[in-house]
N, C-alpha and C positions, 0 to 999 in steps of 0.2 A: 504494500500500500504506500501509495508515494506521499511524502508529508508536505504539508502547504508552505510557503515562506510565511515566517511569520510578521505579522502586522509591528513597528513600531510607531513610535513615536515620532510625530514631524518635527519637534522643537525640544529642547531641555523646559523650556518654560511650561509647554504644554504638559508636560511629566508634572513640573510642581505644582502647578495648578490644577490638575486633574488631580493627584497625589491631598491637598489642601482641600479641593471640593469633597473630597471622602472623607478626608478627618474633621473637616468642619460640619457639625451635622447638628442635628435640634439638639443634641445633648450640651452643648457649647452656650445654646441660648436659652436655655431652660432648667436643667442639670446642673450646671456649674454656679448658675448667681443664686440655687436653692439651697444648694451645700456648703457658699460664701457665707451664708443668713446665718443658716444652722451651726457652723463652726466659728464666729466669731472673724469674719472678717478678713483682713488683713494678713490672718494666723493662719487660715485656709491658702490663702495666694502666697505663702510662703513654705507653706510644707508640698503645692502642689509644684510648686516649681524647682524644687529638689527632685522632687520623682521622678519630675518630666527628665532632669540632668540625669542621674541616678538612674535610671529604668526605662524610660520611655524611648529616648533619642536612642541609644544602643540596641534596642530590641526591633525599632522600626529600621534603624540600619541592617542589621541582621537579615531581614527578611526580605528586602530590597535587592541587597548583595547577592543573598543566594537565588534571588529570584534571576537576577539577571545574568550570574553566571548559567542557569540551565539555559535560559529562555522557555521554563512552564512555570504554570498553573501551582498552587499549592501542593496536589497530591503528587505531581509527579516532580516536584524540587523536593519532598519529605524523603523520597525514595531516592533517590541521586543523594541524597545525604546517606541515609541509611535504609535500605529493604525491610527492615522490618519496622522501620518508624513511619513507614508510607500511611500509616492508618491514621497517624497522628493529621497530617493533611488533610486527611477524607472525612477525619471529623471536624477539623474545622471548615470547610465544605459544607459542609452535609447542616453545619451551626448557622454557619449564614445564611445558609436556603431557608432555614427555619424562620431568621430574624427578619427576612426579607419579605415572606409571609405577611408581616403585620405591620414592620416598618413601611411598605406600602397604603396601608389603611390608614396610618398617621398622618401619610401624607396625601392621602386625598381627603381625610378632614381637615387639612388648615386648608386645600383647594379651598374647599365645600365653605369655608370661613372666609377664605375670602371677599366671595359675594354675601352671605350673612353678615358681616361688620356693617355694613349697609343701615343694618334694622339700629345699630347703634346712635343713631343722630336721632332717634325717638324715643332713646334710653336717658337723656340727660340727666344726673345724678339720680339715677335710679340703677343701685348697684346691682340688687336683687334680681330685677330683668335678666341684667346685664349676665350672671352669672347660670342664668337658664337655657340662654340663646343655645348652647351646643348640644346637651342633656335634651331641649326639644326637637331637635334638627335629626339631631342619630336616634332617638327616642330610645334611649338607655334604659336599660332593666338593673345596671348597678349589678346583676347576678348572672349566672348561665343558663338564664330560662329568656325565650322569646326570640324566634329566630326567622320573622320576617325581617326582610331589608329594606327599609325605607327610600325612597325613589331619590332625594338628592344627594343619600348618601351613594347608591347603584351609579348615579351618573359619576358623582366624584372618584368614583372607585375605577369606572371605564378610563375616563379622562387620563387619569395617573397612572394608570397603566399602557395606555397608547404613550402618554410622552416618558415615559423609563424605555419603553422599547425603542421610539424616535432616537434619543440620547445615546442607544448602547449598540443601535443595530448594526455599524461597521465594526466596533470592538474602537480602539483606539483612536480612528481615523473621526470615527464621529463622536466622540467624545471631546474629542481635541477642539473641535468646533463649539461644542457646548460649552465646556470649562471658560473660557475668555469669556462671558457673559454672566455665567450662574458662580462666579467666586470672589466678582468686583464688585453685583449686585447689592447681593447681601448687606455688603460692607457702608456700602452705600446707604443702605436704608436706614439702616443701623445708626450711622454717623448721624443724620436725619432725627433718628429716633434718641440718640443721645444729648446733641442739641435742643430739642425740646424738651427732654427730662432737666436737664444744665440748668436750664432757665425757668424754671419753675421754683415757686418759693417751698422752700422744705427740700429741697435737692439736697443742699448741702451736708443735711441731716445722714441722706442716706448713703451719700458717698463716704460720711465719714465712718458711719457703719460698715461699708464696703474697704476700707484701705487700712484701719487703724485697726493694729490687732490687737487681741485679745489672749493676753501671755500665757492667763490662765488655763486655756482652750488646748495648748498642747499635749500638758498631759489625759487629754482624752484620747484611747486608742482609735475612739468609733472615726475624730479628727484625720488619724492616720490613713486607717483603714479607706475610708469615702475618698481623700485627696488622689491617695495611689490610684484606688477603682478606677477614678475620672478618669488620672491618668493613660490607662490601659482601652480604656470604651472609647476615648476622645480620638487616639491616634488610628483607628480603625485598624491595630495589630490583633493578628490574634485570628482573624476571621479571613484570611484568603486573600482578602483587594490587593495588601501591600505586596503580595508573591504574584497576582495578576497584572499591576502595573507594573513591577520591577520589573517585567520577565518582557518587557516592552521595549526598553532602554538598550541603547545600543554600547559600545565594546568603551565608549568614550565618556559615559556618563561619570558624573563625580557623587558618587553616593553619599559621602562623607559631608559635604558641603549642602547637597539638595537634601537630603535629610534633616537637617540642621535650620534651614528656611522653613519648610514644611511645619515642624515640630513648632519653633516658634512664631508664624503664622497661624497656627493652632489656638496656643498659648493667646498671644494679641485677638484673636477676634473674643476665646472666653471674657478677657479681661474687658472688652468692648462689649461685650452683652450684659458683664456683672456692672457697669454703667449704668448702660438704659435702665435696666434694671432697678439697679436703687436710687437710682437718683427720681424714675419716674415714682414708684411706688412712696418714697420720700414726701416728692412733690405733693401727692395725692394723698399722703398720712395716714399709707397701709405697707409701713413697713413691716409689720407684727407679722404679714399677710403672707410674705415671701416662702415659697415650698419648694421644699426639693424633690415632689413627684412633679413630673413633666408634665401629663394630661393636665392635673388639675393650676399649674400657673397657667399653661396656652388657653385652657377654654374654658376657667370657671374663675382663676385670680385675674389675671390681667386685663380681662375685660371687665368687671367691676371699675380696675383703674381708668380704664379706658374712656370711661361715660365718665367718669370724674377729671378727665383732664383738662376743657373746657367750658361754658357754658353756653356754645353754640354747638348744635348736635351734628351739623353737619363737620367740624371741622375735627372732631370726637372720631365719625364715620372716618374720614379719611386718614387717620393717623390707625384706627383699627385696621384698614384694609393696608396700610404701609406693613404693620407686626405680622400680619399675616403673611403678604406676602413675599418679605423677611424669612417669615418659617420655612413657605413652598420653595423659595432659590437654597435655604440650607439641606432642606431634605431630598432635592431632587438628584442633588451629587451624591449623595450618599445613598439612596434607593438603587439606583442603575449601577453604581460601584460596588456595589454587593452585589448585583446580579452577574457583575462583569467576571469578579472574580471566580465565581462556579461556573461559569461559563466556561472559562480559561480552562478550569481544574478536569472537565468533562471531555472538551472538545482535544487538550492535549493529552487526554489521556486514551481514548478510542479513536486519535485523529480527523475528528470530525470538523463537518463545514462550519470555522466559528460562530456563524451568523447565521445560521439554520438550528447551531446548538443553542443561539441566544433567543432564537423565539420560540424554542420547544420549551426552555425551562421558563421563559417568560408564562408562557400561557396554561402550563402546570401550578406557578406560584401563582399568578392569579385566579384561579378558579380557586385554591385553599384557602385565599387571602378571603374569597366571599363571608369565611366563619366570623371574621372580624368585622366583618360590618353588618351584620346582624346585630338586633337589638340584645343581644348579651354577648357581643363581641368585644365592648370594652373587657370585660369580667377574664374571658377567653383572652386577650393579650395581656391584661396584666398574668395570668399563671405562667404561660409562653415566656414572657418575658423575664420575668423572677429567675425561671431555669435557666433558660441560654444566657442571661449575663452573668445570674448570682453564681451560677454552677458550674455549665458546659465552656461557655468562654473562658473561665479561671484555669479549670482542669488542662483543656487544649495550649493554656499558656505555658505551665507545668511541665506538662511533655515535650511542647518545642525546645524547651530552656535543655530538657535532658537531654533531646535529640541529636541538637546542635553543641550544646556545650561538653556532653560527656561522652555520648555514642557518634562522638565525628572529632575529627583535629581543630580545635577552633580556631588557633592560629591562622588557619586556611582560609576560615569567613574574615578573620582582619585582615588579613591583606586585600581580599577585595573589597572590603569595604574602604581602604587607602589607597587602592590600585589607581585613580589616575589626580588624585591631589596631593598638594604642592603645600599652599601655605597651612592647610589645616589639615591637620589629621589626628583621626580618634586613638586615643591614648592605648595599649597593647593594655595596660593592666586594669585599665577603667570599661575596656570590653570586656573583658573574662572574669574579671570579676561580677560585674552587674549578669552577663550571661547564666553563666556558673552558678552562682551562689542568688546577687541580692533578687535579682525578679524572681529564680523558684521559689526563694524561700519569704519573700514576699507575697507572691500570689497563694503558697501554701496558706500563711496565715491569713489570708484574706477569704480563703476557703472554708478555713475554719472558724472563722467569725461566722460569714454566713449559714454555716448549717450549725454552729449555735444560736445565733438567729432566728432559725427557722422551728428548729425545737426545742430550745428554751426558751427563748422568749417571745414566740408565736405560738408553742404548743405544736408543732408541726402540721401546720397549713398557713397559707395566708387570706386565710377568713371565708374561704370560698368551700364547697362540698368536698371531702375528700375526694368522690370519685372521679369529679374532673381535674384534682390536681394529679389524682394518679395518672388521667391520661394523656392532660397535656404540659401534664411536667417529667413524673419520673419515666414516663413511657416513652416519648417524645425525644428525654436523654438518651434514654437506653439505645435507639436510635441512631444520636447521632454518634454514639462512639463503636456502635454496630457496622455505622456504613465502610467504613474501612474493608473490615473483613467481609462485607454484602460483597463491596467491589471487589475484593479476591476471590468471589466465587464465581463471579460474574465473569470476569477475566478468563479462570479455568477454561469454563463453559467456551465463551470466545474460541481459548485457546484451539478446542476438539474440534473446532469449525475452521482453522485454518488461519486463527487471528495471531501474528505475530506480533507481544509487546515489543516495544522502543527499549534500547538499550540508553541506558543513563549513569553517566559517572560524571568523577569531579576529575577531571583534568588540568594539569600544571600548565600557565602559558609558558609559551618559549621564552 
């Protein structure tokens, strides 16, 4: 079977920006300024910013490097590292197809929000409205009972799924076109949206709540624990994209340095949304108000603040459909970037037509994705979501760390990650160590926070029936660190039919 050439990248730029479109995601603008509130501020942006040094920036080089020394997909760079750690790949694979599921329905409810902000210029200080508008739009059952689909959420659901597939259907090529609009966007709005929180009386309040830390806040471990999390969810490691795009980059790219931008391009937009953020909520004298669950600032806090920003509704409306549409340019990078990377993982691994693989699994996640937008769909992605980040994302990080740091020559992934920089280059002992040691042993305890979390201090569920956490939590895992070994059987099978695997090794340049 003859293998395709594979697609890169048209520009270095288009890499970091695409690269930034993925790690920039709703968690950056919702996530991050609810975990600033909660951890005292200041204390928070300074333990996150060691992590990001410490853990983050090494880990996303990592995966970069060895993406683009194969040129594949996550499952088949796991294998080219080590044969038996290939499975380690296929679950994170298999973790993202999962997140993808739902992270699409999030993002056709801020679509669907968009045009709804509208109703807000008739909300003028009337918070209460204001915090019904999405609860009556999706007609939420709050549980996993009621499973008709409401029609403007069906549309938003179409919608966001023709444009993830528009975005992703060359693989690279049209990507590359996207990103130079959906990554300045954002930023843009933003800026927009932080000027008018600046200038509101009571801002200053909430900035100083935002920058000024809080000493005492460190020795909390839950501090620690959340900072790192962000860390690892924010930079989109862990889940396939970063080993999809590396695997793009051509013989000349500078990992070490484009790594380095990305990372804190990251960094600056969180710091950019924990702004607007408090300075708006400031403004408005609902700082108490600030959450660190995501659904509930986009569609039940913020719009409260929303109708209280002015007392002309119309001008209320139009700053609500800015935050929204704000959400939709963050999410829309990071929806298709997750598809991209299973796409990669699939089509390089059975050599398939990239872009025949990208609408096969497109149109598979969307019809699962329908369960999320039924009226006990919220219910249904917070369980999904609990597991693939609180559990399966951690574990997958776990096994990379082993993969590469103990079952492979690490040595090997530093030099390519120095392989064509000059002035900067990452430190030999500040790789292998953070590899090696601090992210496993990091993500270990962050594992174990979470599942005493979950049974001690949840009583082992998170509020919902057991029988659907069994099926869309532990059953769902079980799943994804199944699919590995699925695709070893699968392979076999192949094999008896005439299918010859790709050989893959690390090979020494000249």
């Amino acid at each position: 079977m003859k293998e395709q050439k594979r697609a890169t990248w048209s520009s270095r730029a288009t890499f970091i920006l695409a690269a930034i479109g993925s790690a920039v995601g709703l968690g950056n603008a919702w996530r991050f300024p609810g975990l600033a509130a909660k951890h005292g501020g200041g204390t928070y942006l300074f333990v996150y910013l060691i992590a990001m040094f410490a853990i983050g920036i090494p880990l996303l080089m990592m995966e970069v490097s060895i993406a683009r020394k194969f040129h594949k997909g996550a499952g088949e760079s796991l294998r080219g590292i080590n044969k038996k750690m290939e499975f380690v790949g296929w679950s994170a694979t298999a973790n993202a197809f999962v997140i993808v599921t739902y992270y699409s329905i999030v993002f056709a409810w801020v679509l669907m929000m968009v045009v709804y902000a509208l109703k807000f210029a008739g909300m003028t200080g009337d918070a209460t409205a204001a915090s019904q508008v999405f609860a009556n739009a999706t007609q939420t059952t709050w549980d996993v009972t009621g499973y008709t689909i409401p029609i403007p959420v069906l549309i938003s659901v179409v919608i966001a799924w023709l444009a993830i597939y528009l975005c992703i259907r060359n693989g690279a090529s049209s990507v590359g076109k996207v990103v130079k609009y959906t990554v300045f966007l954002p930023v843009l709005l933003l800026l927009i949206m932080a000027i008018k929180g600046c200038t509101m009386n009571g801002a200053m309040e909430g900035l100083k709540m935002f920058f000024i830390p809080d000493v005492s806040a460190l020795s909390d471990p839950s501090l620690w624990i959340d900072a790192i999390g962000q860390v690892f969810y924010s930079l989109s490691i862990m889940m396939a994209i970063m080993f999809a795009y590396g695997s793009y980059l051509d013989e000349k790219a500078n990992v070490a340095v484009d790594c380095c931008i990305i990372a804190f391009s990251d960094a600056a937009v969180s710091l950019l949304s924990g702004i607007v953020m408090f300075s708006t909520m400031g403004g408005v004298g609902m700082l108490d108000s600030i959450s660190d669950s995501g659904i509930a600032t986009a569609f039940v806090i913020y719009p409260q603040a929303i109708v209280n920003l002015t007392s002309v509704g119309w001008v209320n409306a139009v700053f609500g459909i800015i935050f929204y549409l704000m959400l939709v340019t963050l999410a829309i990078d990071s929806a298709f970037s997750i598809i991209e990377g299973v796409s990669a993982s699939v089509s390089d691994k059975f050599r398939l037509n990239p872009k025949k693989a990208t609408k096969v699994i497109c149109i598979i996640a969307s019809v699962i994705s329908l369960l999320y937008a039924t009226r006990a769909g919220l219910a249904w992605l917070d369980i999904v979501d609990n597991w693939t980040n609180q559990i399966n994302l951690i574990i997958i990080g776990i096994l990379e760390c082993i993969a590469i740091g103990w079952c492979f020559n690490i040595d090997k992934v530093w030099k390519q990650v120095n392989r064509n920089t000059v002035k900067f280059k990452m430190p030999r002992m500040w790789f292998r160590i953070s590899i090696r040691y601090i992210a496993p042993i990091t993500l270990f305890i962050l594992f174990a926070w979470n599942i005493y979390n979950l049974f001690v201090v949840k009583g082992g569920n998170y509020s919902y029936a057991i029988w659907a956490e069994c099926i869309a939590g532990w059953f769902v895992s079980a799943l994804v660190f199944a699919s590995g070994f699925i695709m070893k059987s699968v392979i076999k099978y192949k094999k008896s039919k005439g299918f010859v695997e790709a050989e893959i090794e690390w090979k020494e340049e000249d």
